[in-house]
ZABAVEX-889659 format. One record per residue (C-alpha): x, y, z; residue in one letter. Coordinates in pm, 1 decimal. Layout:
BEGIN
+----------+----------+----------+------+
!       c1 !       c2 !       c3 ! resn !
+----------+----------+----------+------+
!        X !        Y !        Z !    A !
...
+----------+----------+----------+------+
//
This chain:
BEGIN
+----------+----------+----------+------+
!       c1 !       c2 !       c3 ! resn !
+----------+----------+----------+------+
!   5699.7 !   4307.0 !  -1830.0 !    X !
!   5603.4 !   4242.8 !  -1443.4 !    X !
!   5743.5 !   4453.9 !  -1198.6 !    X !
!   5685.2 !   4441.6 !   -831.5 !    X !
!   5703.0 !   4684.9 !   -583.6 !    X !
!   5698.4 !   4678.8 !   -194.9 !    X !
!   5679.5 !   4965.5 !     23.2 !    X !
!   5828.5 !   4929.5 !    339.1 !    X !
!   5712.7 !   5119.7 !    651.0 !    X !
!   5922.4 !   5237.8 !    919.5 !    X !
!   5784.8 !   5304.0 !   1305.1 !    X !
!   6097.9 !   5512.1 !   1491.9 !    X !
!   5929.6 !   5417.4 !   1826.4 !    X !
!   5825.5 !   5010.5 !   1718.8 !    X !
!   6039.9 !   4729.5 !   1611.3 !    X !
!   6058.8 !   4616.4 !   1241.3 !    X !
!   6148.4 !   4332.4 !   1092.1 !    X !
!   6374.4 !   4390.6 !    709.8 !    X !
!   6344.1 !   4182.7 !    430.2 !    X !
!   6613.4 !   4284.1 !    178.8 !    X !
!   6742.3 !   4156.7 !   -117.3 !    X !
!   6994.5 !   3968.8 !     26.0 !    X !
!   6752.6 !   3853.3 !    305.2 !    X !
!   6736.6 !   3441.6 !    389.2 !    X !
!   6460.3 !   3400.3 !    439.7 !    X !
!   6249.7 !   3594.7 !    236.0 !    X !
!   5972.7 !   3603.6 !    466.1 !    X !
!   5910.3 !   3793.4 !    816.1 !    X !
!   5620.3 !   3805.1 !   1062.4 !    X !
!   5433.1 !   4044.7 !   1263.5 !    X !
!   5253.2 !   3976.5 !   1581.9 !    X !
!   4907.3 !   4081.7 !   1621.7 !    X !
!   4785.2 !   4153.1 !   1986.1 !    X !
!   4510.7 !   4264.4 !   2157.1 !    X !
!   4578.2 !   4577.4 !   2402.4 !    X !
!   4363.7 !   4507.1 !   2720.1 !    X !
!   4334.0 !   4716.9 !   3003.4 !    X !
!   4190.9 !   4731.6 !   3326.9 !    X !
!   3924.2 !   4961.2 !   3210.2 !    X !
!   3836.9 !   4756.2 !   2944.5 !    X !
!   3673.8 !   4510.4 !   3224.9 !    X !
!   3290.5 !   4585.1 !   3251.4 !    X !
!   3004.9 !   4376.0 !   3508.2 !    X !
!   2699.5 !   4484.4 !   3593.3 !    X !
!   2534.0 !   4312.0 !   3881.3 !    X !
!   2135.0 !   4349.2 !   3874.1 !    X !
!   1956.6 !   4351.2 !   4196.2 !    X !
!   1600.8 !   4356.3 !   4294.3 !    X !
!   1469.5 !   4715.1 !   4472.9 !    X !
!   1187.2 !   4578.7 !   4697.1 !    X !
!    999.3 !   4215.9 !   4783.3 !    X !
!    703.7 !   4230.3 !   4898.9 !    X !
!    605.1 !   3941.0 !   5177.9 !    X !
!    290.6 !   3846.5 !   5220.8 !    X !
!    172.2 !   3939.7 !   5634.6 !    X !
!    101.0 !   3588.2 !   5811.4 !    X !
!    297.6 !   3360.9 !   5533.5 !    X !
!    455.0 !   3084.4 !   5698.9 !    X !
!    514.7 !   2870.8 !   5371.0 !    X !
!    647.2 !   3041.2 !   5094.0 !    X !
!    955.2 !   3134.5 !   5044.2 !    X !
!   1064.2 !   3446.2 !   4887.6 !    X !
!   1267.6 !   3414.4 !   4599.4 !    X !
!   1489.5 !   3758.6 !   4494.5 !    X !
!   1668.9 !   3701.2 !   4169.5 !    X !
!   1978.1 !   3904.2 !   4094.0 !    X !
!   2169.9 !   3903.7 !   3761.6 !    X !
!   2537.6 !   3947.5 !   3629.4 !    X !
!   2595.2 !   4032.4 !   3336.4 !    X !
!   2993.7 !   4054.6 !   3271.9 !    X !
!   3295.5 !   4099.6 !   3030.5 !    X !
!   3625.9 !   4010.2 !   3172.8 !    X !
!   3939.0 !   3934.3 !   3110.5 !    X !
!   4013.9 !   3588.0 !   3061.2 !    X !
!   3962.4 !   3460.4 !   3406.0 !    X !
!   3819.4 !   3774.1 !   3567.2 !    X !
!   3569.4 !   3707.6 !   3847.2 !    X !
!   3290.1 !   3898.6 !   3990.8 !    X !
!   3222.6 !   3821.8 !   4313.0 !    X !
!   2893.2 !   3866.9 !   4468.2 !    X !
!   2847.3 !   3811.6 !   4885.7 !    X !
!   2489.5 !   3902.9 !   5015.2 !    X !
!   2406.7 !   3992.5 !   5386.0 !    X !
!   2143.1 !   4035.9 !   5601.8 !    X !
!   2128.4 !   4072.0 !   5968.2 !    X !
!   1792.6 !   3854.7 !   5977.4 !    X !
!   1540.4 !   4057.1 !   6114.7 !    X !
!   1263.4 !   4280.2 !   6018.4 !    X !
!   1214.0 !   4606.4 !   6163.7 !    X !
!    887.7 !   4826.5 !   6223.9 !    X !
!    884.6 !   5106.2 !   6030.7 !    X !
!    777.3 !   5292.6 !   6358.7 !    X !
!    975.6 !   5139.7 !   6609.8 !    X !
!   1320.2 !   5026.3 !   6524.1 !    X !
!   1290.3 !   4829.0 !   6851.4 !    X !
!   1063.0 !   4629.1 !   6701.5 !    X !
!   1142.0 !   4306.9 !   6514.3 !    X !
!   1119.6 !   3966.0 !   6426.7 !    X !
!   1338.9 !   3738.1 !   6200.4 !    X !
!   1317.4 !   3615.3 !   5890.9 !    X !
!   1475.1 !   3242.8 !   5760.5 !    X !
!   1789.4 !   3284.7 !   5551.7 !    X !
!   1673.9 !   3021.8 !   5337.9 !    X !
!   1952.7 !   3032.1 !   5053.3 !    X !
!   2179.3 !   3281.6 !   4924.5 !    X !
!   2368.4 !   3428.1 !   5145.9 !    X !
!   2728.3 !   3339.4 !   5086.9 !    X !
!   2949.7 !   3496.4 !   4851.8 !    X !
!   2893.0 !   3343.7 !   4481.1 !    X !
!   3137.7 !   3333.7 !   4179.4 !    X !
!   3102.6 !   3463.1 !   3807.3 !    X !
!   3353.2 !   3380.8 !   3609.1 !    X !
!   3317.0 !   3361.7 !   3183.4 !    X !
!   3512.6 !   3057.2 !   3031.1 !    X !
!   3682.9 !   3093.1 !   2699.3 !    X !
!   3438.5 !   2924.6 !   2496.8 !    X !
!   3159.8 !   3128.5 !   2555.0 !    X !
!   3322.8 !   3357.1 !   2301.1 !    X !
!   3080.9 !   3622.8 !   2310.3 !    X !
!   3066.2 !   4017.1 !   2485.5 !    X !
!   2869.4 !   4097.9 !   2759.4 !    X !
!   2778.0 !   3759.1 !   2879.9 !    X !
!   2441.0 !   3757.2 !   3136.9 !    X !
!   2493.8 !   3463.7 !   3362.7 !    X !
!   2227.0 !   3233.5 !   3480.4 !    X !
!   1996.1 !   3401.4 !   3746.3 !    X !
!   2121.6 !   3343.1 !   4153.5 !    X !
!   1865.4 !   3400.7 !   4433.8 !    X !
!   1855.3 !   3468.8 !   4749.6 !    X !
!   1555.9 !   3352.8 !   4924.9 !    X !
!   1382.0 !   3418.4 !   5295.5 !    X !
!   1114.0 !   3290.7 !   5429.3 !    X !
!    909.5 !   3390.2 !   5807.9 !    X !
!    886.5 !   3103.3 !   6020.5 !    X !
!    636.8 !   3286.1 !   6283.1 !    X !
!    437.4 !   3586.3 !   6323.5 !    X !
!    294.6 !   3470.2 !   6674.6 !    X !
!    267.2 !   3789.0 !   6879.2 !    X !
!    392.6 !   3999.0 !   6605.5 !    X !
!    174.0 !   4349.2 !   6597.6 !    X !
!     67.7 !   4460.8 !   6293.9 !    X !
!    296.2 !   4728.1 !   6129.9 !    X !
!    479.8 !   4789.2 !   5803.1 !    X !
!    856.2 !   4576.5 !   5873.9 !    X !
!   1126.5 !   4590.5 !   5672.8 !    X !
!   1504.1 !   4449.4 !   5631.0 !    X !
!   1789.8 !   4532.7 !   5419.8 !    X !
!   1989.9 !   4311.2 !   5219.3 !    X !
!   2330.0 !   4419.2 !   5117.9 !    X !
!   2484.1 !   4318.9 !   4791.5 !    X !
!   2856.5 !   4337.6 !   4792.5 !    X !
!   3045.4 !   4293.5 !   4455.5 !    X !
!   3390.4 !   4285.2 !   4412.5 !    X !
!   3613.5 !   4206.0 !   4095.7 !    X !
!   3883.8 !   3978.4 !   4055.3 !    X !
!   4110.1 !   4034.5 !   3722.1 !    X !
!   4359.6 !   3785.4 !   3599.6 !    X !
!   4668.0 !   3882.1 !   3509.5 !    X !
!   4639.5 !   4089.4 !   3223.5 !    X !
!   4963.8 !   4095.2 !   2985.6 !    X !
!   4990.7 !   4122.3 !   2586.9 !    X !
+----------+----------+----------+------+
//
């Protein structure tokens, strides 16, 4: 003797589908869906604390790598915009300056994660931005330094089950 059972479960605050007896068809679904919420977005941006420049370089160019490493929802975008006013400053004398060569970099840049990457935490490819100094000629001798400013900014998509 076979006898089946079925148990059916009852939500008072969801929607149910019944299959009875005298049910055509005998079948029913239920949806599946992800819950995603604004909070459930995550980025980090990674950016370098200090270059060092080399005093008198005229050639090389100083390369400072930055990093995003992101999660969003699908079509999210992380935007990153660096800025510099182009100068360095004495350390002693904020009067005191010279400029640096915005070589690359400094434009806003955008991260976005496609579908088929499939994966959590994604760390995008490495951006730089990179400066070089042209001329020191007549520059005195004195620790300089300039500021770079990272601004990020996140774009979601629409986010709807």
């Amino acid at each position: 003797m076979l006898v089946t059972c079925g148990i059916s479960v009852f939500a008072a605050d969801e929607a149910s589908n019944v299959i009875t007896k005298d049910s055509e068809p005998q079948t029913g679904k239920t949806e599946v869906y992800t819950l995603v919420e604004a909070e459930d977005v995550s980025y980090t941006v990674t950016i370098p604390a200090d270059k060092q420049i080399t005093w008198g370089d005229t050639v090389t160019t100083y390369n400072m790598n930055y990093t995003v490493t992101m999660q969003p929802d699908l079509g999210g975008k992380v935007k990153v915009n660096v800025t510099g006013d182009g100068y360095l400053y004495s350390d002693t004398d904020n009067t005191n300056k010279f400029a640096y060569e915005k070589v690359s970099g400094f434009k806003e840049q955008t991260f976005t994660v496609e579908a088929t990457d499939k994966i959590n935490n994604v760390l995008l490819p490495a951006e730089s931005v990179t400066v070089r100094v042209p001329n020191w000629t007549g520059v005195p001798i004195a620790v300089y330094r300039a500021h770079l400013t990272y601004t990020v900014s996140y774009v979601p998509a629409s986010i709807a089950p």
